[in-house]
C-alpha positions as CSV (number, residue, x, y, z in Angstrom):
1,X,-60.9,-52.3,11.9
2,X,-64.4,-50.9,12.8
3,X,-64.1,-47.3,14.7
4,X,-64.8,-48.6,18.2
5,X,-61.9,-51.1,17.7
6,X,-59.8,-48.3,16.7
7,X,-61.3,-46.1,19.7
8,X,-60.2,-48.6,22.1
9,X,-56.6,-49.2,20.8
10,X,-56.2,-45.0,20.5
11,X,-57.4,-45.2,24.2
12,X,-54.4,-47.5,25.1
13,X,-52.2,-46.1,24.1
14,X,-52.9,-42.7,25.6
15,X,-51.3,-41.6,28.1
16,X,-53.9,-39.3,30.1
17,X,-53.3,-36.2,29.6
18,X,-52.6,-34.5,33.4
19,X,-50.2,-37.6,33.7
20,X,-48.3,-35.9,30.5
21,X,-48.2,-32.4,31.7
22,X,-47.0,-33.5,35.3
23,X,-44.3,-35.3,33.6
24,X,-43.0,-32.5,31.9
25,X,-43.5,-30.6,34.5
26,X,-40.6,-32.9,36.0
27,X,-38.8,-33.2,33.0
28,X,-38.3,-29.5,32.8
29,X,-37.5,-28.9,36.7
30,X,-34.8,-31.9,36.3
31,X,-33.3,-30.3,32.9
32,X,-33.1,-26.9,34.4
33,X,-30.8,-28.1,37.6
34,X,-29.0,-30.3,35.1
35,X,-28.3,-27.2,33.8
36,X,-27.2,-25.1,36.5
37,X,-24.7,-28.5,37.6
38,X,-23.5,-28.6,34.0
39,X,-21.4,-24.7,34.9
40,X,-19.4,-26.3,37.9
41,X,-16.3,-25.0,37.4
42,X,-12.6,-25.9,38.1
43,X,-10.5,-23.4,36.0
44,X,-10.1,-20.1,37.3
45,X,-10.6,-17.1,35.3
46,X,-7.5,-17.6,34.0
47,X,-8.2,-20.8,32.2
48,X,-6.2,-22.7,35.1
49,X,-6.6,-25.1,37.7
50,X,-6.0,-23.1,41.0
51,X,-2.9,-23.9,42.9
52,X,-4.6,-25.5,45.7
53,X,-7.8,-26.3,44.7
54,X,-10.8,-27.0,46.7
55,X,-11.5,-30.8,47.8
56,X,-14.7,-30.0,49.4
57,X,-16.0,-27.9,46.8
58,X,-14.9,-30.0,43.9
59,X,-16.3,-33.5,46.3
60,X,-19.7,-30.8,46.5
61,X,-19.5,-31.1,42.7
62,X,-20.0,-35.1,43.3
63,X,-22.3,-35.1,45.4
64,X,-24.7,-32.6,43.5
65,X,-24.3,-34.7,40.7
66,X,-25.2,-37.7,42.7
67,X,-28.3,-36.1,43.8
68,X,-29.4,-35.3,40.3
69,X,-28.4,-38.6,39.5
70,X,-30.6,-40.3,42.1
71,X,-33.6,-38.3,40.7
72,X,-33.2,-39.1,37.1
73,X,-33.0,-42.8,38.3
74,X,-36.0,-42.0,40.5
75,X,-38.2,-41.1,37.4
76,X,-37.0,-43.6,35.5
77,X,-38.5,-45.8,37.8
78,X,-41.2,-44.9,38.7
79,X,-42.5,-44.3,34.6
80,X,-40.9,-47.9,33.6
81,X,-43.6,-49.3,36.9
82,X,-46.3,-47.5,35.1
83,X,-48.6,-48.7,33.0
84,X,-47.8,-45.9,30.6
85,X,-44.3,-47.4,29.4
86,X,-46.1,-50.1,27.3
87,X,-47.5,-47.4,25.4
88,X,-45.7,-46.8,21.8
89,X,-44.6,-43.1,23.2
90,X,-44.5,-44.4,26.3
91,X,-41.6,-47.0,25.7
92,X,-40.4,-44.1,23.7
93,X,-39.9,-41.9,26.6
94,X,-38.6,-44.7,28.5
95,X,-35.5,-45.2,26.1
96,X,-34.4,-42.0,26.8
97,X,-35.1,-41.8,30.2
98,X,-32.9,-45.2,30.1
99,X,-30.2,-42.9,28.6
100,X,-30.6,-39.9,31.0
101,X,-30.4,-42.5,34.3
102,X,-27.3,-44.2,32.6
103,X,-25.7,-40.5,31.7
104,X,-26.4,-39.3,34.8
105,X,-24.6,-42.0,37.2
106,X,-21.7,-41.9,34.4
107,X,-21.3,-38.3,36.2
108,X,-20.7,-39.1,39.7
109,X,-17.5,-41.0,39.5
110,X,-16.0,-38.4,37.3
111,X,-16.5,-35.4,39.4
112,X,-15.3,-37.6,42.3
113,X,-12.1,-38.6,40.8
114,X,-11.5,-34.9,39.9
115,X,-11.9,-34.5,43.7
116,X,-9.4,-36.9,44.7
117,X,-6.9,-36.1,42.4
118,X,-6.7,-32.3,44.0
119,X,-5.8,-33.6,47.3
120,X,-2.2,-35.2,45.4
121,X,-1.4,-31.9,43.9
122,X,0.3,-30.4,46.5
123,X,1.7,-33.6,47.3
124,X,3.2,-33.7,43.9
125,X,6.8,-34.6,43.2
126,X,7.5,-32.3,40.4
127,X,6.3,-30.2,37.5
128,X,5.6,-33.4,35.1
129,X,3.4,-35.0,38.0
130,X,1.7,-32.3,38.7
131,X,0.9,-31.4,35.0
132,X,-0.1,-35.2,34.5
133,X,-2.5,-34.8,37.7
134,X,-3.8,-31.0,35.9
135,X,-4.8,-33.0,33.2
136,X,-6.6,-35.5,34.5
137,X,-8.5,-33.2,37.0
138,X,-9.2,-31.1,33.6
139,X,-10.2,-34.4,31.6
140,X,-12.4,-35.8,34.2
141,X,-14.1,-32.6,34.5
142,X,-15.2,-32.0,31.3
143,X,-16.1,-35.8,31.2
144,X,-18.8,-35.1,34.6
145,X,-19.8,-32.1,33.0
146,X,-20.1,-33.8,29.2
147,X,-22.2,-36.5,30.9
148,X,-24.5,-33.7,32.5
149,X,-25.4,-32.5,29.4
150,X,-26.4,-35.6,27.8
151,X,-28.0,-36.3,30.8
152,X,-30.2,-33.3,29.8
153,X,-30.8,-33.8,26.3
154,X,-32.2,-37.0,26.8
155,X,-34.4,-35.3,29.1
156,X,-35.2,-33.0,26.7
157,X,-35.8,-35.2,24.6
158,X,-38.1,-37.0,26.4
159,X,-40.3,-34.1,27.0
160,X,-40.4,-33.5,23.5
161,X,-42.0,-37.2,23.2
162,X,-44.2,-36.0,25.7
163,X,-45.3,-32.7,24.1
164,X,-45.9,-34.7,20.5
165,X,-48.3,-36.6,22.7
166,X,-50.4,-33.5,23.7
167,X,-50.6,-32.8,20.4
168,X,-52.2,-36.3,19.7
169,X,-54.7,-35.1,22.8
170,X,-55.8,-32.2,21.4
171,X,-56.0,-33.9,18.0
172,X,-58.0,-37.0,19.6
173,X,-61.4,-34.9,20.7
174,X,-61.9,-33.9,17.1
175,X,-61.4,-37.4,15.5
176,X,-63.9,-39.1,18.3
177,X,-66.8,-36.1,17.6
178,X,-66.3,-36.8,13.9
179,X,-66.3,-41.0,14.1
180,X,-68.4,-41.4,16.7
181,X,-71.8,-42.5,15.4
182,X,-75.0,-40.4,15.7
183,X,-77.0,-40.6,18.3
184,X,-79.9,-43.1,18.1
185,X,-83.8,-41.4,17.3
186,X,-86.5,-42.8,19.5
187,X,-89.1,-44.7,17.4
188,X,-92.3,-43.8,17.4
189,X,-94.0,-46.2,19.6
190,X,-96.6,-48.4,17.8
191,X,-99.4,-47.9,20.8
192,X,-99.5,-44.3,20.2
193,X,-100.5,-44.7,16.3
């Protein structure tokens, strides 16, 4: 393969490089409010679930989830429309942003179903109910929150795809200098002789 061959097939597959760093940029943003979602809590300090606990702050749990989740899907999107997911690190970053939107929307329901189940615990005949219903709030909580944070590692790990790429932009510069054939010298011009 002759070097301008090898150019142009370098030069599809890169992803430019303000493109990169914006995606990161959102990558990051997302991870850290993944983050801050994945400490919803339902235990008290005591390690237990409260006696009545809150309905509207556990449904708050679902619906922040939701909205994370609708991001993640968002980005997904939007990079598997681009032009850059056909790219090796492209369809890379796509598989785990694939993961991340699938993760994410695994959350919802959970945190949800922990929200339902609090309204049935006062409601609850006796102590075996209501320990049944403590475990399942506990189980589908961790679950949510579990889902969260693979949510965010596939982010992460996305934007570690990402940041492999820079490194392949600041690599690129020096390889084109060095194969890029010299200049060519004017001929002297036979009239001038």
């Amino acid at each position: 393969m002759n070097s301008d061959a090898r150019r142009e097939r370098i030069q599809r597959e890169l992803i430019p490089r303000d493109d990169t760093l914006r995606m990161i940029g959102a990558l990051n943003d997302l991870k850290a409010r993944l983050v801050a979602a994945e400490r919803y809590q339902l235990l008290d300090d005591s390690g237990r679930i409260p006696a009545a606990p809150s309905y509207a702050e556990l449904l708050q749990h679902a619906a922040g989830a939701q909205a994370l989740s609708y991001d993640v899907v968002q980005m997904t999107v939007e990079f598997a429309r681009s032009l850059h997911s056909t790219s090796r690190v492209g369809s890379r970053v796509l598989a785990h942003l694939a993961t991340a939107a699938t993760m994410s929307s695994q959350a919802v329901p959970n945190f949800a179903e922990t929200a339902e189940n609090s309204l049935s615990l006062p409601r609850s005949s006796g102590p075996p109910d209501r320990q049944y219903r403590d475990n399942r709030m506990v189980i589908d909580h961790a679950t949510a929150r579990a889902y969260l944070r693979r949510t965010s590692e596939s982010l992460r790990d996305a934007a570690k795809e990402l940041d492999a790429h820079l490194d392949f932009h600041r690599f690129l510069p020096a390889q084109a200098r060095q194969q890029s054939p010299a200049p060519p010298q004017p001929r002297p011009s036979a009239r001038h002789r």
